[in-house]
C-alpha positions as CSV (number, residue, x, y, z in Angstrom):
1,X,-0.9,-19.1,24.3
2,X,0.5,-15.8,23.6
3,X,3.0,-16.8,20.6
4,X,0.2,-19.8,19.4
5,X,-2.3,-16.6,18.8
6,X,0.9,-14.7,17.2
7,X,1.3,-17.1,14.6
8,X,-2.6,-17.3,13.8
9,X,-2.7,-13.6,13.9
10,X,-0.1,-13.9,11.3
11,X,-2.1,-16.2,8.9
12,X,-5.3,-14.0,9.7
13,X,-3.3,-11.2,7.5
14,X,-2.4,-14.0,4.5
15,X,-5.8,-15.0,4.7
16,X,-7.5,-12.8,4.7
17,X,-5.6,-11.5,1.0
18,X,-6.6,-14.9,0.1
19,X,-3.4,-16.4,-0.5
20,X,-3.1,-19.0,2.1
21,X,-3.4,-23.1,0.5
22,X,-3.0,-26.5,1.3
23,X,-2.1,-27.4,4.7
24,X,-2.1,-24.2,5.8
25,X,-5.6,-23.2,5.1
26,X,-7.0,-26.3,5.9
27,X,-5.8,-25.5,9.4
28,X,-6.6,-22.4,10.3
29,X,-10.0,-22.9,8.6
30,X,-10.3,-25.8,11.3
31,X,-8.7,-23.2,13.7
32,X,-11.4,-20.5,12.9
33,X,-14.0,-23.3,13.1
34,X,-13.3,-23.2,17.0
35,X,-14.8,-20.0,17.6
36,X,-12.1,-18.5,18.3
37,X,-12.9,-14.9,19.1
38,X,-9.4,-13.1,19.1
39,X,-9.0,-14.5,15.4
40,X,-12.2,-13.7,14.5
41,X,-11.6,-10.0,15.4
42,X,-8.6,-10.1,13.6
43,X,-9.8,-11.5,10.7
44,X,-12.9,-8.5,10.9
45,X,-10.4,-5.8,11.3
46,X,-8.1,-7.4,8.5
47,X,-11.4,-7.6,5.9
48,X,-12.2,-4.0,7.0
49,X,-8.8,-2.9,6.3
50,X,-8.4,-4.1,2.4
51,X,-12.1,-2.4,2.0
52,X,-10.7,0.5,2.1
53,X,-7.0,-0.4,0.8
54,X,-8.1,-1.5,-2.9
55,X,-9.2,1.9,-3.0
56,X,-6.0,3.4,-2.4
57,X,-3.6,1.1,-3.5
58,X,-2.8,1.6,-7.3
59,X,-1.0,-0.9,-9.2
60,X,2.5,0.7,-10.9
61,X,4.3,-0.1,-13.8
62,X,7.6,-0.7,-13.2
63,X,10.8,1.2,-14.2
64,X,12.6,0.1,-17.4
65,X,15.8,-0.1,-14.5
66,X,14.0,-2.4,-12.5
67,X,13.3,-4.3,-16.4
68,X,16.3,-4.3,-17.6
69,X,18.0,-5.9,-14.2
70,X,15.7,-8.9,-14.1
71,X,16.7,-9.9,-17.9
72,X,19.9,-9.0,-17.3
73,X,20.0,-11.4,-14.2
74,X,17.8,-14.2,-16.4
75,X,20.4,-13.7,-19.6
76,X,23.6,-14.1,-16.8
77,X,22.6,-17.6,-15.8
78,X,24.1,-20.4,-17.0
79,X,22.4,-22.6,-18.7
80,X,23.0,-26.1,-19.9
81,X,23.3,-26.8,-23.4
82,X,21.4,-29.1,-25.4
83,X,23.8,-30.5,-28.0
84,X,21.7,-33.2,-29.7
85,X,18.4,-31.0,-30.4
86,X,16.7,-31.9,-33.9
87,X,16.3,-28.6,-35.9
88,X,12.6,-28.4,-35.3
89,X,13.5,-28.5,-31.8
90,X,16.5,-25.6,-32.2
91,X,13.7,-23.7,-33.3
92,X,11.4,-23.6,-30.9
93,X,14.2,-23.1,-28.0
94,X,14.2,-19.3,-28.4
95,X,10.5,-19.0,-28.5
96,X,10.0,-21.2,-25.5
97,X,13.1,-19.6,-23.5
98,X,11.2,-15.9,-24.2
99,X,7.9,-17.6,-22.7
100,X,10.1,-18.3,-19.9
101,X,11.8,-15.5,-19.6
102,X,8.4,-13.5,-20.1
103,X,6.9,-15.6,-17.5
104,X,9.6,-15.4,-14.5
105,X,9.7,-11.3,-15.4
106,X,5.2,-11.4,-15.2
107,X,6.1,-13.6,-12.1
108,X,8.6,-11.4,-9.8
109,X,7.1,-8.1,-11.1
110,X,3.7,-9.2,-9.7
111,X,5.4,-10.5,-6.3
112,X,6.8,-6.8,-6.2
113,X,3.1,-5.4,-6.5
114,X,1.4,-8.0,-3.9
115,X,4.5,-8.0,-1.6
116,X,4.0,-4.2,-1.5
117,X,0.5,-4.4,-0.9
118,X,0.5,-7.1,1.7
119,X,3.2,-5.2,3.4
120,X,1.5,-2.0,3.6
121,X,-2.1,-3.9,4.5
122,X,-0.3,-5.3,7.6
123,X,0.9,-2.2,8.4
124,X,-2.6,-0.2,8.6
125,X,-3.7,-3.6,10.3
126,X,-1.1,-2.7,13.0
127,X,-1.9,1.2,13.0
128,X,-5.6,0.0,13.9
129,X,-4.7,-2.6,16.9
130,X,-3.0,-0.2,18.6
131,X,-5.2,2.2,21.0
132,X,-2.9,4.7,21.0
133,X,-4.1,5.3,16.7
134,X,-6.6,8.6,16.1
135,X,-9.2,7.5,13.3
136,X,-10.4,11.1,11.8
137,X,-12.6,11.8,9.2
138,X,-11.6,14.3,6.1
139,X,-13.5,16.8,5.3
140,X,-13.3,18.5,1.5
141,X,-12.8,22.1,1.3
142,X,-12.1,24.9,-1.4
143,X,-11.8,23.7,-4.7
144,X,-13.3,20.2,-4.0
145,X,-16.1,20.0,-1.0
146,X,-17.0,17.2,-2.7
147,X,-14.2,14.6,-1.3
148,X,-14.0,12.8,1.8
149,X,-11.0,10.9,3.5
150,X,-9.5,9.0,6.7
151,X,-6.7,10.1,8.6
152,X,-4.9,7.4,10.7
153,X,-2.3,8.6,12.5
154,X,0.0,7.2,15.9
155,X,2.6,10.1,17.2
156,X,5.7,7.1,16.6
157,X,5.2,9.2,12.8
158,X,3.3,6.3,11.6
159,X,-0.1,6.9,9.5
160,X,-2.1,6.3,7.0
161,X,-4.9,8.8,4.6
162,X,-7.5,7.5,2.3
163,X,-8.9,10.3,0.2
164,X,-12.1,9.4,-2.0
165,X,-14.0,12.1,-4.5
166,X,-10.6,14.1,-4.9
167,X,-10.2,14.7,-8.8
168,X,-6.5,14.0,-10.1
169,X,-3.9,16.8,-9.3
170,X,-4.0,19.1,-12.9
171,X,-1.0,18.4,-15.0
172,X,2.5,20.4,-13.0
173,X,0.6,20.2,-9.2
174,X,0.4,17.6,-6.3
175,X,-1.5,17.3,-3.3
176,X,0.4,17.7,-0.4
177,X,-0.3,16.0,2.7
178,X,0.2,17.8,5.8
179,X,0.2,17.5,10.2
180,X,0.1,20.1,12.2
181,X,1.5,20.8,15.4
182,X,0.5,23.5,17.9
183,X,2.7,26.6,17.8
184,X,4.8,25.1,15.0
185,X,4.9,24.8,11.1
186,X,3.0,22.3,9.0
187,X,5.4,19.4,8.4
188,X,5.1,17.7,5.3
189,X,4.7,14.0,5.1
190,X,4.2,12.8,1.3
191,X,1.9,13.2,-1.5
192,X,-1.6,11.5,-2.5
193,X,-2.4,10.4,-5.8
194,X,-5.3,9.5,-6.6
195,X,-7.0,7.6,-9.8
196,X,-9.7,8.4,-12.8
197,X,-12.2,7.4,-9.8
198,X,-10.7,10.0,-7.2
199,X,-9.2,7.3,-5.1
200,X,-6.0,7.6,-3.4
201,X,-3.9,7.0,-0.1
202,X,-0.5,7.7,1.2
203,X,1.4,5.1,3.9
204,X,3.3,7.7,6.3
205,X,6.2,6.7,8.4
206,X,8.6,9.8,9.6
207,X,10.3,10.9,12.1
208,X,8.3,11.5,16.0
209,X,6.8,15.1,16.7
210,X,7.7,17.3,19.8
211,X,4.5,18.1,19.7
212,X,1.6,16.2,19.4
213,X,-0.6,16.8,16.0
214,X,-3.6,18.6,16.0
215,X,-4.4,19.0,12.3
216,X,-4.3,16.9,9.7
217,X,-4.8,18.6,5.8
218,X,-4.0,18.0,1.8
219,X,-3.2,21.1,-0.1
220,X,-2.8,21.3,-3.8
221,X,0.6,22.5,-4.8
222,X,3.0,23.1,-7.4
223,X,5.0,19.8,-7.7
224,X,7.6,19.5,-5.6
225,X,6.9,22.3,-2.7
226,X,7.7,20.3,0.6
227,X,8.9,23.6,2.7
228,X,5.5,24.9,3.2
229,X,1.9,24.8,1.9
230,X,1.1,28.0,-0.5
231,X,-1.9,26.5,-2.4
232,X,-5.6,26.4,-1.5
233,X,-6.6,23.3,1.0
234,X,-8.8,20.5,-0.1
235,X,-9.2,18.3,2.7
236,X,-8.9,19.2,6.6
237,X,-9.1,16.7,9.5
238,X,-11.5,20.0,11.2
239,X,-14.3,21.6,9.8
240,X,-14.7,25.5,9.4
C-alpha cells in the first residue's frame, strides 16, 4: 500500500501542474474518484502550494551561453541530404529547417523553465509534509511596512520565503535573506527578487546549523554583501 500511495503521491505533484494526459490521467482521475483521502490531501496541499509559487516564481530569459550551445548542438547533427529536391523545394529547406530549429530551441528552453518550476514546487510540497517545517509569517519593517512574507524553514538547511508588497531592490542593492541563530552571526542564505508587482521568493538549501534558528529577516544591501547585514531590515520573522 505504502509504494501504491508513493507513486499516486507522485502524479498528485504532475497533476496538479496540469500536465498529466492520456492514460495517465484517466487513471488517477478514476483513482481520485475513490475517495481516497491521503490523495486528496495531497492534491490540497499541492494546489495550496502553486497559490503561492506563481507568485514567486519568475520566468528567466536565458543566457546567450545556454543559446548558443543548443544551435550549436542542432547545427552538429547530421543530417541526411536531399539530393533530388526541385528548386522551389531547395528554397523552402532553410526556412523550414529555422522553424525547426526555432521550434526545438522554444521547446527545451521552456522544458528548462517548467522543469525548474516543477522541481522547486515538489520541493516546498515536501518542506510542508514534514512536521518537523516552521511556517512563520513576515512582517515588513523600516523602509517598507507595507510587505508581508512566509518563512518555511526545516533545520536540515532546507526553506523556502515568499515576500509580497516589497518594491524592487533600487538599481546597485539586493535584499538579503538572513537566519539567525542564538549567540551567533546572521548567516546568509541567498537573495529575493521580486517583480513590478512586489512578488518574489528564494528556494534555500545550505548547509545544517549548530544551532537552531530563531530569526528569520531580509535586509536591503549593497549588491553582493554576504559577510554581514549593514543595511536597514525590511522584513522580520518577529515583530518589534
Amino acid at each position: 500500500m505504502a509504494t501504491e500511495h508513493e507513486h499516486w503521491r507522485e502524479q498528485t505533484d504532475i497533476y496538479a501542474l496540469g500536465s498529466l494526459d492520456g492514460r495517465e490521467l484517466e487513471d488517477f482521475e478514476a483513482h481520485l474518484a475513490t475517495d481516497c483521502e491521503n490523495c486528496r490531501a495531497y492534491l490540497r496541499e499541492a494546489h495550496e502550494t502553486l497559490n503561492l509559487l506563481h507568485r514567486s516564481l519568475q520566468p528567466r530569459t536565458p543566457s546567450v551561453t545556454v543559446k548558443t550551445r543548443i544551435l550549436q548542438q542542432i547545427a552538429g547533427e547530421k543530417v541526411v541530404p536531399i539530393t533530388a529536391a526541385k528548386s522551389k523545394e531547395t528554397r523552402r529547406w532553410p526556412k523550414i529547417t529555422g522553424a525547426i530549429a526555432a521550434g526545438i530551441i522554444g521547446i527545451v528552453l521552456t522544458g528548462i523553465y517548467y522543469n525548474h518550476r516543477y522541481s522547486v514546487h515538489s520541493s516546498v510540497i515536501d518542506l510542508l509534509r514534514d512536521p518537523a517545517t516552521r511556517d512563520l509569517p513576515l512582517y515588513g519593517t523600516g523602509p517598507t511596512p507595507e510587505a508581508k512574507g512566509r518563512f518555511l524553514w526545516n533545520e536540515s538547511g532546507e526553506g523556502h520565503i515568499f515576500a509580497t508588497n516589497l518594491p524592487s531592490a533600487p538599481e546597485g542593492q539586493m535584499y538579503a535573506v538572513w537566519t539567525i541563530a542564538p549567540q551567533s552571526p546572521p548567516r546568509y542564505v541567498g537573495t529575493v527578487e521580486t517583480n513590478p508587482k512586489g512578488q518574489g521568493g528564494l528556494h534555500i538549501k545550505t548547509a545544517r546549523g549548530d544551532k537552531p534558528v530563531e530569526v528569520f529577516a531580509v535586509t536591503l544591501e549593497p549588491a553582493g554583501t554576504t559577510a554581514a547585514p549593514t543595511g536597514p531590515m525590511v522584513l522580520v520573522s518577529k515583530q518589534s
